[in-house]
Backbone atoms as SQL, in Angstrom:
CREATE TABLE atoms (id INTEGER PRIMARY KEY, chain TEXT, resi INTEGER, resn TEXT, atom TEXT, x REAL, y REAL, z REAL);
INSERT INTO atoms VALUES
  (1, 'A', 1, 'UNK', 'N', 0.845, -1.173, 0.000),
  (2, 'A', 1, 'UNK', 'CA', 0.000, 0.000, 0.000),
  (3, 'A', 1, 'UNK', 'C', 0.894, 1.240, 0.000),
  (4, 'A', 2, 'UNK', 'N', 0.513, 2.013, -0.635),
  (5, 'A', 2, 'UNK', 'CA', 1.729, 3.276, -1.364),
  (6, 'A', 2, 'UNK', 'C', 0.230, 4.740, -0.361),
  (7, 'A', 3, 'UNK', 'N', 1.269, 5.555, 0.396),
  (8, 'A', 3, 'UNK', 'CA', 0.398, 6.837, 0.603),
  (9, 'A', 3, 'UNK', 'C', 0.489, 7.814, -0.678),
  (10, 'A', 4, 'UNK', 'N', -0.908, 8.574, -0.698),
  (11, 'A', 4, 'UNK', 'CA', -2.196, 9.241, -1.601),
  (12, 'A', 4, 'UNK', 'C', -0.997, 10.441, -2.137),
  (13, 'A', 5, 'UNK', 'N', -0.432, 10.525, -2.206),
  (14, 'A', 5, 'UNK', 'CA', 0.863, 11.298, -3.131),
  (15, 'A', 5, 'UNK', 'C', 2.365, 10.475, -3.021),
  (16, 'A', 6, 'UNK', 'N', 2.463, 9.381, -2.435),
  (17, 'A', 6, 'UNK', 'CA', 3.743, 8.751, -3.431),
  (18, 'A', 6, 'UNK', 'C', 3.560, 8.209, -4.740),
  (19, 'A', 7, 'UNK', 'N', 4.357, 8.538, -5.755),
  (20, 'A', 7, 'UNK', 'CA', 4.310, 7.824, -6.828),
  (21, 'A', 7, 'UNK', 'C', 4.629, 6.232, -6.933),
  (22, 'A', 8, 'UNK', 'N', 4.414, 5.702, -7.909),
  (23, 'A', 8, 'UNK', 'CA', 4.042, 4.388, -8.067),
  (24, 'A', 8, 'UNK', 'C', 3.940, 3.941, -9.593),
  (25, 'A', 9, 'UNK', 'N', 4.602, 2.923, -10.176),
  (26, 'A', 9, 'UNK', 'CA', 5.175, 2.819, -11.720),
  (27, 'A', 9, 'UNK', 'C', 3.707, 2.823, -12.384),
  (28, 'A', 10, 'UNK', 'N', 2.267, 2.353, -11.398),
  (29, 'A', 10, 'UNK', 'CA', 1.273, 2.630, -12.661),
  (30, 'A', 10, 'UNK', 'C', 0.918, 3.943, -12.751),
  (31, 'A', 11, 'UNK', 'N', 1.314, 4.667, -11.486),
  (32, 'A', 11, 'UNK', 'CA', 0.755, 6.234, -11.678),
  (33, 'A', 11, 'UNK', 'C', 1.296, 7.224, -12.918),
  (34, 'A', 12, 'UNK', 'N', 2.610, 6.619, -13.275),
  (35, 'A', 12, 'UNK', 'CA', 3.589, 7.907, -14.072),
  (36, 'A', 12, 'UNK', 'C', 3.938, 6.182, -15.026),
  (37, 'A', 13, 'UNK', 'N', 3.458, 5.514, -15.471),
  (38, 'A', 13, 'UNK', 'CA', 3.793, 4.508, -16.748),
  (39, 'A', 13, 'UNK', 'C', 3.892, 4.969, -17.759),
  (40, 'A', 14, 'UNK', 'N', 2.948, 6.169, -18.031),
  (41, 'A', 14, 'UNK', 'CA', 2.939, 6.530, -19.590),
  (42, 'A', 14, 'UNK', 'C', 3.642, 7.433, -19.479),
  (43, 'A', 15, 'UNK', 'N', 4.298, 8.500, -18.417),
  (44, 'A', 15, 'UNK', 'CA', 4.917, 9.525, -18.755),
  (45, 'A', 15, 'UNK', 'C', 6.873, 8.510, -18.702),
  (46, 'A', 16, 'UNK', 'N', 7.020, 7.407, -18.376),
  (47, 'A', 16, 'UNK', 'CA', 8.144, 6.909, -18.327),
  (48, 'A', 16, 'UNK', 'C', 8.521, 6.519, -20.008),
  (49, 'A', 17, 'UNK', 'N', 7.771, 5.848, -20.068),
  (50, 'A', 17, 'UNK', 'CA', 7.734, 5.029, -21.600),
  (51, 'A', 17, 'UNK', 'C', 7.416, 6.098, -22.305),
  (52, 'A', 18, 'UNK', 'N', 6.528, 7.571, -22.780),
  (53, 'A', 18, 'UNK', 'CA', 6.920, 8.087, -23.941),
  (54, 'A', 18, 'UNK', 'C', 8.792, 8.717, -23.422),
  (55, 'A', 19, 'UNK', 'N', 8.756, 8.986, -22.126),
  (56, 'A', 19, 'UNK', 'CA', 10.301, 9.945, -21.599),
  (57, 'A', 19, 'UNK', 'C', 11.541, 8.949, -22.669),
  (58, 'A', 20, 'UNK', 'N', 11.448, 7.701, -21.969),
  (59, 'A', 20, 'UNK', 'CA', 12.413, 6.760, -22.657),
  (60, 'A', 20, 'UNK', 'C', 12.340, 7.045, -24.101),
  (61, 'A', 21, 'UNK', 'N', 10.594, 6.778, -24.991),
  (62, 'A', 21, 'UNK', 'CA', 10.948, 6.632, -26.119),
  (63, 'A', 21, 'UNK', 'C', 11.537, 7.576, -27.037),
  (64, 'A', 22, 'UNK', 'N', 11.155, 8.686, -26.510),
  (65, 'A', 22, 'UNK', 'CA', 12.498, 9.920, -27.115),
  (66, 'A', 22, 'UNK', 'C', 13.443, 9.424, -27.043),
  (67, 'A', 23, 'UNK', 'N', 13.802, 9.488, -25.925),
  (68, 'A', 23, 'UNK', 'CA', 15.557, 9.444, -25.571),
  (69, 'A', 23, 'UNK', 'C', 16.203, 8.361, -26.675),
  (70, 'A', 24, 'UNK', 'N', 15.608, 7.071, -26.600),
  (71, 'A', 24, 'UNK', 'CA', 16.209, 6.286, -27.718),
  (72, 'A', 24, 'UNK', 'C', 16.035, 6.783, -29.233),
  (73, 'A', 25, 'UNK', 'N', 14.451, 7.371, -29.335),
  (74, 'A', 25, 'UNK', 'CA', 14.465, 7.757, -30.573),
  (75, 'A', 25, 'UNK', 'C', 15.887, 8.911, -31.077),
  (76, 'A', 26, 'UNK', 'N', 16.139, 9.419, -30.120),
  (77, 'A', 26, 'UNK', 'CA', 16.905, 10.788, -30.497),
  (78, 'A', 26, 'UNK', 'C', 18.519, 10.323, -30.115),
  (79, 'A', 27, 'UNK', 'N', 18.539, 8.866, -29.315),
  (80, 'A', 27, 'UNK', 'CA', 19.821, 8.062, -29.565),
  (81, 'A', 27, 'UNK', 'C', 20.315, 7.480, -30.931),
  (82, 'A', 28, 'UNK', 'N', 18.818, 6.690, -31.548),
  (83, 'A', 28, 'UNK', 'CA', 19.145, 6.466, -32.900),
  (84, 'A', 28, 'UNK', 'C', 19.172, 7.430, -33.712),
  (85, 'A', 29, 'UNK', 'N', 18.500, 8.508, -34.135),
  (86, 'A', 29, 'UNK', 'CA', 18.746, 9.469, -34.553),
  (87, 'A', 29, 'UNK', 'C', 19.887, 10.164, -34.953),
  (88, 'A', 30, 'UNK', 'N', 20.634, 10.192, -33.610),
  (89, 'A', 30, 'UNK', 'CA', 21.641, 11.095, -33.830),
  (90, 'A', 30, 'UNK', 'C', 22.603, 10.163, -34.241),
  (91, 'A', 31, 'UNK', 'N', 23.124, 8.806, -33.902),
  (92, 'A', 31, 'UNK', 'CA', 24.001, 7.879, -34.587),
  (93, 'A', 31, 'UNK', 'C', 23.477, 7.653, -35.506),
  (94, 'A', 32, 'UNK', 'N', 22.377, 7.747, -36.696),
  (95, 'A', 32, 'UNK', 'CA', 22.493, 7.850, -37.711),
  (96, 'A', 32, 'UNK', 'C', 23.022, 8.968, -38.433),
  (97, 'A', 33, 'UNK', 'N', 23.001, 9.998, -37.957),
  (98, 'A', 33, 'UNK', 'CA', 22.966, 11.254, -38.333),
  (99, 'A', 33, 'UNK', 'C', 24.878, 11.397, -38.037),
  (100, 'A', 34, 'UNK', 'N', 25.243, 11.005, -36.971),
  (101, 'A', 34, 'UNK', 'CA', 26.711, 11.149, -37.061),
  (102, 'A', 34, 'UNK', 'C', 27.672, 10.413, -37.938),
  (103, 'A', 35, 'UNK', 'N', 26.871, 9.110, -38.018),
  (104, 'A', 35, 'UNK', 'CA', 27.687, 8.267, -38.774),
  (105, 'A', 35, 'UNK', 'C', 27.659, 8.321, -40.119),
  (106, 'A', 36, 'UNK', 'N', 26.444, 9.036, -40.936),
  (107, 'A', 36, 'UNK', 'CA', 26.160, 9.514, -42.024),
  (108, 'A', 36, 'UNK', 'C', 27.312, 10.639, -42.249),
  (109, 'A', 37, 'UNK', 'N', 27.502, 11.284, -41.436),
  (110, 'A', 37, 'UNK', 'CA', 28.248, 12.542, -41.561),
  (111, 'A', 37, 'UNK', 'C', 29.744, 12.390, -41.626),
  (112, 'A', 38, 'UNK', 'N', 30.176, 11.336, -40.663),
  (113, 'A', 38, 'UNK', 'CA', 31.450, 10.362, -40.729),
  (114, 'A', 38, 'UNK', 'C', 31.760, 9.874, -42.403),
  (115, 'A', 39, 'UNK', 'N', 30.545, 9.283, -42.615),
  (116, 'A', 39, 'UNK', 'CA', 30.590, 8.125, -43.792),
  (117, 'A', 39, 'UNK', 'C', 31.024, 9.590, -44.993),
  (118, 'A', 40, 'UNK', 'N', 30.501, 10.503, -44.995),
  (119, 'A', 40, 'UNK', 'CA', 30.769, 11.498, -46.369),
  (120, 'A', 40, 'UNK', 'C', 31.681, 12.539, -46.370),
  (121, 'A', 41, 'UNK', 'N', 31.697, 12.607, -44.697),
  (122, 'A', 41, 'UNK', 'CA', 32.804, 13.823, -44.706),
  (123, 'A', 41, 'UNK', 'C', 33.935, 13.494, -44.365),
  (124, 'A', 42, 'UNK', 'N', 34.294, 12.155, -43.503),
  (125, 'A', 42, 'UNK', 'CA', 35.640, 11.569, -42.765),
  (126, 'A', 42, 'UNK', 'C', 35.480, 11.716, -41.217),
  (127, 'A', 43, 'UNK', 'N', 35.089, 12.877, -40.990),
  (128, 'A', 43, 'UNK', 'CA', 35.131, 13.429, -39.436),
  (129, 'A', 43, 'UNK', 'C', 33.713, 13.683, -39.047),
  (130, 'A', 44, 'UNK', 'N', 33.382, 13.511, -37.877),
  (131, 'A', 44, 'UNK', 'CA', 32.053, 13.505, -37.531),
  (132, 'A', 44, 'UNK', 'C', 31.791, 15.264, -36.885),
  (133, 'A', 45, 'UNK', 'N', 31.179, 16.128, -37.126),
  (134, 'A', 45, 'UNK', 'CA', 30.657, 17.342, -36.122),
  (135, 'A', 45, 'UNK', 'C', 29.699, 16.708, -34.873),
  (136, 'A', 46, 'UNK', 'N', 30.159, 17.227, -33.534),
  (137, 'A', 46, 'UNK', 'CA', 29.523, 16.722, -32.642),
  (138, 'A', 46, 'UNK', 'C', 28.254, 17.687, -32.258),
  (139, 'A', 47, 'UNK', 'N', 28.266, 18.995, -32.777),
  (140, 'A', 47, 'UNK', 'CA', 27.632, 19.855, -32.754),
  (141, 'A', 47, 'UNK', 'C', 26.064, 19.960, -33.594),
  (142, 'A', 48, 'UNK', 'N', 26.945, 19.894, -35.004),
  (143, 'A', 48, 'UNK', 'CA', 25.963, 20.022, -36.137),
  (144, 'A', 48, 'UNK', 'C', 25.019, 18.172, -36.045),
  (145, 'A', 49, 'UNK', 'N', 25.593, 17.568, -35.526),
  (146, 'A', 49, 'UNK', 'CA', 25.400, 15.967, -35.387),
  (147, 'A', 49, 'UNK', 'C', 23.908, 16.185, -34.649),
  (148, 'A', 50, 'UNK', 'N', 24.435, 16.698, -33.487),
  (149, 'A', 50, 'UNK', 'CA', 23.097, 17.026, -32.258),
  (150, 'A', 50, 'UNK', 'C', 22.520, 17.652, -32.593),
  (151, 'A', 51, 'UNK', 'N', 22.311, 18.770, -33.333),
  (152, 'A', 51, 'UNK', 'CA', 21.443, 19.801, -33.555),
  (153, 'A', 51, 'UNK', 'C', 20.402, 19.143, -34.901),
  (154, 'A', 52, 'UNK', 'N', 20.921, 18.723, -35.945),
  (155, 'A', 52, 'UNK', 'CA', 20.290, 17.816, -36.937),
  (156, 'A', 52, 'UNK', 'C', 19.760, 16.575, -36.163),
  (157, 'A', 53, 'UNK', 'N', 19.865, 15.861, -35.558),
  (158, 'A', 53, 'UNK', 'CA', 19.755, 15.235, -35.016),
  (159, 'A', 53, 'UNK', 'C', 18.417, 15.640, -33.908),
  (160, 'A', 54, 'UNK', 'N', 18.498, 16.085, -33.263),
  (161, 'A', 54, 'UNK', 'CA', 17.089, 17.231, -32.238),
  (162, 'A', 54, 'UNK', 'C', 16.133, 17.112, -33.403),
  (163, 'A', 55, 'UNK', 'N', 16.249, 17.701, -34.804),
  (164, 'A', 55, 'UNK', 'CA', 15.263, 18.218, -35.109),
  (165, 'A', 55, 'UNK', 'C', 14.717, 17.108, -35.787),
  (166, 'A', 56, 'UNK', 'N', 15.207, 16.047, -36.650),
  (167, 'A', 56, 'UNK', 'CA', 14.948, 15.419, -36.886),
  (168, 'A', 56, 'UNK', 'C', 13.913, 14.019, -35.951),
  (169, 'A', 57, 'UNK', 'N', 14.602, 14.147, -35.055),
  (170, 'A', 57, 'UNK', 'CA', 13.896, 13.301, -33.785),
  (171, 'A', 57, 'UNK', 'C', 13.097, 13.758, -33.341),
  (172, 'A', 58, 'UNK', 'N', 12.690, 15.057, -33.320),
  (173, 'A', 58, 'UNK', 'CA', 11.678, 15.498, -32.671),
  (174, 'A', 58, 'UNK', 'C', 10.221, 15.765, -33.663),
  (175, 'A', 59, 'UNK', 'N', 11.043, 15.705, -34.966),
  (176, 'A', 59, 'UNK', 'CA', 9.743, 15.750, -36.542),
  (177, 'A', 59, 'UNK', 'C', 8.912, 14.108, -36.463),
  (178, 'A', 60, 'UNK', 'N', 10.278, 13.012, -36.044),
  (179, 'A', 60, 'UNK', 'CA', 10.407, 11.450, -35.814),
  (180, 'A', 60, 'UNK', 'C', 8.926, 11.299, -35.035),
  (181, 'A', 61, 'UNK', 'N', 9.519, 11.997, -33.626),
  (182, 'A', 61, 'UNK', 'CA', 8.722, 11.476, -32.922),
  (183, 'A', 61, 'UNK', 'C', 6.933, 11.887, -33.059),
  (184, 'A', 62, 'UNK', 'N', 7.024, 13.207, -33.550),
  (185, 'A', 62, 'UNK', 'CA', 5.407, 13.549, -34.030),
  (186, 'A', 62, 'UNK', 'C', 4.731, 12.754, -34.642),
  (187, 'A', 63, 'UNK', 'N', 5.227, 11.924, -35.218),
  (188, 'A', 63, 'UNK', 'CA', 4.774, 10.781, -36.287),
  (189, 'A', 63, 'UNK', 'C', 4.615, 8.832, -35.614),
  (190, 'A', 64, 'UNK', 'N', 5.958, 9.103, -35.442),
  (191, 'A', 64, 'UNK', 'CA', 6.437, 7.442, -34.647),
  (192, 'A', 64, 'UNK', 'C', 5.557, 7.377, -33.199),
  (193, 'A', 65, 'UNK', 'N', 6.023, 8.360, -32.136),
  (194, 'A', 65, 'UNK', 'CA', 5.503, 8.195, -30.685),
  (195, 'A', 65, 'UNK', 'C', 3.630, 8.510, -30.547),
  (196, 'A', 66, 'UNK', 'N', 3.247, 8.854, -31.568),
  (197, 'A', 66, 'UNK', 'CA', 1.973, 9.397, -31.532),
  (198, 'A', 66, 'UNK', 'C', 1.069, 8.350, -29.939),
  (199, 'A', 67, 'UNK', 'N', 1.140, 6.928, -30.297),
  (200, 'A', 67, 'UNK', 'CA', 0.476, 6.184, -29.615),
  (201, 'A', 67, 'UNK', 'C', 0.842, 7.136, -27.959),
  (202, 'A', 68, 'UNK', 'N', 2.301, 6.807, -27.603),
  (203, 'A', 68, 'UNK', 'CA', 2.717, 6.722, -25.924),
  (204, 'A', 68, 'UNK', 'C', 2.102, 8.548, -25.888),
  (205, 'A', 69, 'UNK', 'N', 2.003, 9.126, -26.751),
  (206, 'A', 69, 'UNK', 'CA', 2.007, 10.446, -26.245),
  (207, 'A', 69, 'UNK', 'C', 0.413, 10.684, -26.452),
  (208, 'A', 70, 'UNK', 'N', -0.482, 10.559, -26.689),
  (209, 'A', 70, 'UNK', 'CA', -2.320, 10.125, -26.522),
  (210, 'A', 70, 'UNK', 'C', -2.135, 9.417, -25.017),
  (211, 'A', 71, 'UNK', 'N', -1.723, 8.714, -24.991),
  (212, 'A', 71, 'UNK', 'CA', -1.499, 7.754, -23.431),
  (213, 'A', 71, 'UNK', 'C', -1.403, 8.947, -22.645),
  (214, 'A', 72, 'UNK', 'N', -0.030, 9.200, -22.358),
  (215, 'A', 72, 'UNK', 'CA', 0.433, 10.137, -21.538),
  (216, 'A', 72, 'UNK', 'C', -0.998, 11.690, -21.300),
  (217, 'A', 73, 'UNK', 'N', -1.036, 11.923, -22.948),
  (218, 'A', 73, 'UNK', 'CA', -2.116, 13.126, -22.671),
  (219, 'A', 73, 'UNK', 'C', -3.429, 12.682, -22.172),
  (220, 'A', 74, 'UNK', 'N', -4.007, 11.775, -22.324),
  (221, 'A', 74, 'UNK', 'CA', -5.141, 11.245, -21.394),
  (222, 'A', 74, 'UNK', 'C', -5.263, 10.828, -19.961),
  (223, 'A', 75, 'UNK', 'N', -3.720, 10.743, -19.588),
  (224, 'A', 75, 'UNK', 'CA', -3.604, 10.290, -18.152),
  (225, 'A', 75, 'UNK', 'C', -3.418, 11.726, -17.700),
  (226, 'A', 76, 'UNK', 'N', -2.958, 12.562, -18.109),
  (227, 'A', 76, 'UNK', 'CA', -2.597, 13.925, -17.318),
  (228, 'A', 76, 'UNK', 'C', -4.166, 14.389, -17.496),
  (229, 'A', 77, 'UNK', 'N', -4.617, 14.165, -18.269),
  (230, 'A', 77, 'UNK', 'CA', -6.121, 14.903, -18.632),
  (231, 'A', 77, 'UNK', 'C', -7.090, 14.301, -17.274),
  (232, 'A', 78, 'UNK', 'N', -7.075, 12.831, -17.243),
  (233, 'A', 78, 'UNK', 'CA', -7.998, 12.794, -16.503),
  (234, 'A', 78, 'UNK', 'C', -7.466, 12.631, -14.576),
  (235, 'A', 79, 'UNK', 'N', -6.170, 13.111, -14.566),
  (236, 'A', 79, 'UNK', 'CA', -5.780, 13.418, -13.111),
  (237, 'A', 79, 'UNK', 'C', -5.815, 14.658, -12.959),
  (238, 'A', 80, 'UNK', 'N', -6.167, 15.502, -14.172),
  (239, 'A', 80, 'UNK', 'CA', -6.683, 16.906, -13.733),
  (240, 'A', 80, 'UNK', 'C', -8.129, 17.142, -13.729),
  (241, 'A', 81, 'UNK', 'N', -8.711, 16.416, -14.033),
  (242, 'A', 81, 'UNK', 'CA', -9.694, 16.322, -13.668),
  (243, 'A', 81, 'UNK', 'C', -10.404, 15.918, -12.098),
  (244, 'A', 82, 'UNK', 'N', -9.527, 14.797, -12.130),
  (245, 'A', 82, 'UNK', 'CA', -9.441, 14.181, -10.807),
  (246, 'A', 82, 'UNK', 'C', -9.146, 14.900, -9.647),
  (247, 'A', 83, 'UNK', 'N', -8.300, 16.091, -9.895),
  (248, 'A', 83, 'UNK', 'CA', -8.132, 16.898, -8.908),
  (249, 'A', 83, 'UNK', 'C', -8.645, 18.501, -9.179),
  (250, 'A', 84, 'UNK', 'N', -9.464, 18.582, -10.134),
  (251, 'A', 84, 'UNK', 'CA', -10.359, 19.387, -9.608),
  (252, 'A', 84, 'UNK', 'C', -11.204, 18.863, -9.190),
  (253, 'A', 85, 'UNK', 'N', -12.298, 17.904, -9.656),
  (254, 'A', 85, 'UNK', 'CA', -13.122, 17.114, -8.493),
  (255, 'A', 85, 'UNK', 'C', -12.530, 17.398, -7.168),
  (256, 'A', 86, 'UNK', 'N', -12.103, 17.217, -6.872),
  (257, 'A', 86, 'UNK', 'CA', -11.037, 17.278, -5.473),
  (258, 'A', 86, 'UNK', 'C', -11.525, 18.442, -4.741),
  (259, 'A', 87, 'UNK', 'N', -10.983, 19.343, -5.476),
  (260, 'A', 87, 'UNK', 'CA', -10.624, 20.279, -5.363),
  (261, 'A', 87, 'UNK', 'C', -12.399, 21.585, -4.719),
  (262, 'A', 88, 'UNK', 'N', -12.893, 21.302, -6.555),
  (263, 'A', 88, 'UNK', 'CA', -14.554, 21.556, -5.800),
  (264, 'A', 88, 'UNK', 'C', -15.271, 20.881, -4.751),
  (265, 'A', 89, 'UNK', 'N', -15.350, 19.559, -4.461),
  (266, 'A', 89, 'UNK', 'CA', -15.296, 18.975, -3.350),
  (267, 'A', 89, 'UNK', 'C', -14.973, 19.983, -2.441),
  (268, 'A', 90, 'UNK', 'N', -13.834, 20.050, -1.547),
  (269, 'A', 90, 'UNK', 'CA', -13.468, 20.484, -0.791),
  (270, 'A', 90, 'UNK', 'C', -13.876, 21.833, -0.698),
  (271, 'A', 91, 'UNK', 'N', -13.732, 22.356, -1.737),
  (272, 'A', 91, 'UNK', 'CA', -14.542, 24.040, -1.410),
  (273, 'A', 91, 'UNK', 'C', -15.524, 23.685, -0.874),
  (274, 'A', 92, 'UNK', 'N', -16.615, 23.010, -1.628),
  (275, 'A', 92, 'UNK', 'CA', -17.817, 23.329, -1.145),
  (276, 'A', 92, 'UNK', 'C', -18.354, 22.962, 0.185),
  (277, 'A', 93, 'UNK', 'N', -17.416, 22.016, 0.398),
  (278, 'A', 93, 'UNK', 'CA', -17.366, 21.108, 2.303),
  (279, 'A', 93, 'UNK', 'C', -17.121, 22.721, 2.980),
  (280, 'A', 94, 'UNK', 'N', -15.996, 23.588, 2.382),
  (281, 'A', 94, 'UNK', 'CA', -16.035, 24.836, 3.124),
  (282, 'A', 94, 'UNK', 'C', -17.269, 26.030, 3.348),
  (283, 'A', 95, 'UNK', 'N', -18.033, 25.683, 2.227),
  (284, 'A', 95, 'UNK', 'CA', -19.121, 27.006, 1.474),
  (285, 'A', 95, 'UNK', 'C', -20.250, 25.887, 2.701),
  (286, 'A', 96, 'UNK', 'N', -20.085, 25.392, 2.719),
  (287, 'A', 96, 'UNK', 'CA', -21.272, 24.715, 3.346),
  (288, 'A', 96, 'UNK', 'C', -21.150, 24.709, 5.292),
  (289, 'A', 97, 'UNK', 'N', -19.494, 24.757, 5.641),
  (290, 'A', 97, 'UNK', 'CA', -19.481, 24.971, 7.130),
  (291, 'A', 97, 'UNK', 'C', -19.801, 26.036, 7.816);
């Protein structure tokens, strides 16, 4: 039994798994993107690597992550909900004492 604000892997699941799936997406990404740059130029930019790389992964993921990130936005959606319920609740326990 977990207390009413510790977190807990089903509470934050979807915000872990889309977090990760960037990170790898924008791992592969950028080793494609460096090693491409290796393969034509000889020397890799560690700079221009990352920055092509960001944007590309992040165009990636609008497309690829769509699923984990609907997840994620429906779980934040309906714990804000959840805590305004809460929230009016409790006012009105006040409007009413």
């Amino acid at each position: 039994m977990t207390r009413r604000g510790a977190p807990t892997l089903g509470r934050v699941k979807e915000f872990w798994i889309y977090t990760l799936a960037r990170i790898a997406l924008f791992a592969v990404t950028w080793g494609m993107v460096a090693g491409a740059w290796l393969l034509v130029t000889g020397e890799a930019s560690l700079g221009w690597s990352l920055i092509i790389a960001f944007i590309l992964s992040g165009i990636g993921s609008y497309v690829v992550l769509q699923g984990p990130r609907e997840a994620l936005a429906q779980r934040v959606q309906t714990r804000a909900a959840s805590a305004t319920t809460r929230y009016e609740e409790m006012r009105s326990k006040e409007d009413t004492d």
